[in-house]
N, C-alpha and C positions, 0 to 999 in steps of 0.2 A: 504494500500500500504506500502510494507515496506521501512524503513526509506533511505535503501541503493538507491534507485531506485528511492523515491523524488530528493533526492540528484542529481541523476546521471539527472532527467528530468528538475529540474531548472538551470543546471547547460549546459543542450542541452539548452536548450527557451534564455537564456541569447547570447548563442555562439552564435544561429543560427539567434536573432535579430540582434546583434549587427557587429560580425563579417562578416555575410553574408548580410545583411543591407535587412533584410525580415522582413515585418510589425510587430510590436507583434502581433495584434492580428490574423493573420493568423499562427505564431507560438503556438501562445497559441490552436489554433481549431486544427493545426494538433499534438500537444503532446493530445492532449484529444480524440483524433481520436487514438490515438498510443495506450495512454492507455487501452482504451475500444477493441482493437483490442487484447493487449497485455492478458488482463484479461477476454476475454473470452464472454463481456456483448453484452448482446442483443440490437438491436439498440430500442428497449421499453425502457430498464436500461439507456441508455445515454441519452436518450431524458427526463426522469426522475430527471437524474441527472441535467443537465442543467436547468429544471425545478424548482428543486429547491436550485439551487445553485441562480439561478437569483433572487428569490426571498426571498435570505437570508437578514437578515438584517443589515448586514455587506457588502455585496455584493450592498445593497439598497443606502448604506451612502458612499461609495464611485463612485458610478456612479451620487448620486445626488452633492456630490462636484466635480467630474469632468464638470458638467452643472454648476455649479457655477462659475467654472474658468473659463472653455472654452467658454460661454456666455457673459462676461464683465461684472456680473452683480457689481463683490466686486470691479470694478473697479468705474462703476457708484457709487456706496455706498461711495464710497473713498470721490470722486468730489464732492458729496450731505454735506457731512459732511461739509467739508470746504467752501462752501458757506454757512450754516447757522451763520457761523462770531463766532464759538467757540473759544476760548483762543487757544492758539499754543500747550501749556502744557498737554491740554486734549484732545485736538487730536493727541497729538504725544502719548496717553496713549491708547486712546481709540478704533482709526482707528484697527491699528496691533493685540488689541485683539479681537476685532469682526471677523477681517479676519483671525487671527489664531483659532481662537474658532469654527467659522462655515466650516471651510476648513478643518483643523487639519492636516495641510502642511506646512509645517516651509518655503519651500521656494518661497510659496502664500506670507506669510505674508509681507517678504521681497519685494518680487518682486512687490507688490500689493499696500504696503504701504509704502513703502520711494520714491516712485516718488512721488507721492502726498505730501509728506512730506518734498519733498526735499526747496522747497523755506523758509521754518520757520529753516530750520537746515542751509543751508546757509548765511541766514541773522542774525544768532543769534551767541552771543560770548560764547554762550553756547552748540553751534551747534553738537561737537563731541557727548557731553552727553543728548542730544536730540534723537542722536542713539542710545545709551546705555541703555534710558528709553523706545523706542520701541522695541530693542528686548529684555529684560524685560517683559514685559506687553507682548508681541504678544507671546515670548516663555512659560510665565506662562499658558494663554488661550488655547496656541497648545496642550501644558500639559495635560489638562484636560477636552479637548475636545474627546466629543462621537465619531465626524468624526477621530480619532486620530487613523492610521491602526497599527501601533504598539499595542495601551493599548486594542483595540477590539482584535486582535490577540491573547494575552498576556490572555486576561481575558476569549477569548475560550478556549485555548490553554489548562489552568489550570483552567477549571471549576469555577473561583475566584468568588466574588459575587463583584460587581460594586463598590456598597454603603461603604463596607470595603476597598478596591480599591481606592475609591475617598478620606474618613478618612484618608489612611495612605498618600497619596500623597499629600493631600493642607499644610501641614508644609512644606514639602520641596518646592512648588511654593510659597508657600507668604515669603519662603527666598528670592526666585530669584526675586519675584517683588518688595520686600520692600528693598533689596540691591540697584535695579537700582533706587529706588525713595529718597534712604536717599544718595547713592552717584550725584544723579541730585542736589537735595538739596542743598547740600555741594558743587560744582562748582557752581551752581546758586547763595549761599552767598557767596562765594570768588570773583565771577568776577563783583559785583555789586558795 
């Protein structure tokens, strides 16, 4: 499909959810319907297509973390956590990268994990930078998370290979998690 005409179709799916307040995914079956009308395909070729689009494996890891959000499971996992009686510290480390890491949705991690988190960040005089170390930790985990639809995009996009992918990226994450851990630090010896 040439590139003018993605353009011009993500840019209808967007108007016609939003503006016209029509499900996406009823938008989405009729630009795919459009398409296939547009381009001539048999209805074998679209059922094909769909075929295996559904069982791409990108396609795969994002329907299986939409069941993880819209399930409540990382919410359960959240609550399990904090009743085993862990330190405040490392579940404010821990929680945010699990759910950023299996989700690989920056605003999962948020949403998922500072309500659970919120009574140890309220009660502490450290509380500001208790946020600071989960998003930290949770945006590191998003990072480099397989669910992560940027870096799957990015790495079909440009045929990249993972493993080279992953080398160049963990320097610039263990900046951002060891900034938010040496600046916790650093407020946690000051206010002591």
């Amino acid at each position: 499909m040439p590139g003018t005409l993605k353009v011009i179709l993500i840019l209808a799916v967007i108007v016609v959810s939003i503006r016209l307040r029509v499900r996406l995914s009823i938008t989405l079956l009729g630009a795919s319907i459009g398409v296939g009308l547009f381009f001539h395909l048999t209805p074998t070729q679209i059922a094909q297509g769909f075929y295996t689009g559904a069982l791409d494996p990108e396609t795969l890891n994002m329907i299986s973390k939409q069941i993880l959000v819209a399930s409540g499971a990382m919410h359960s996992m959240a609550g399990e956590l904090s009743k085993m009686g862990m330190p405040p510290v490392f579940l404010v480390i821990l929680l945010p990268a699990l759910i950023g890491f299996i989700t690989g949705y920056s605003p999962a991690l948020g949403g998922l994990s500072l309500p659970v988190l919120l009574p140890f960040i309220q009660s502490s005089s450290v509380g500001t930078f208790y946020v600071m170390l989960a998003v930290a930790s949770g945006l590191s985990a998003h990072l480099l998370s397989p669910m992560h639809a940027c870096l799957v995009m990015t790495l079909e996009y440009y045929k990249a290979s993972i493993e080279k992918t992953y080398r160049m990226l963990f320097a610039p994450v263990a900046v951002i998690f060891l900034t938010g851990v040496i600046v916790f630090l650093l407020a946690y010896g000051f206010k002591r």
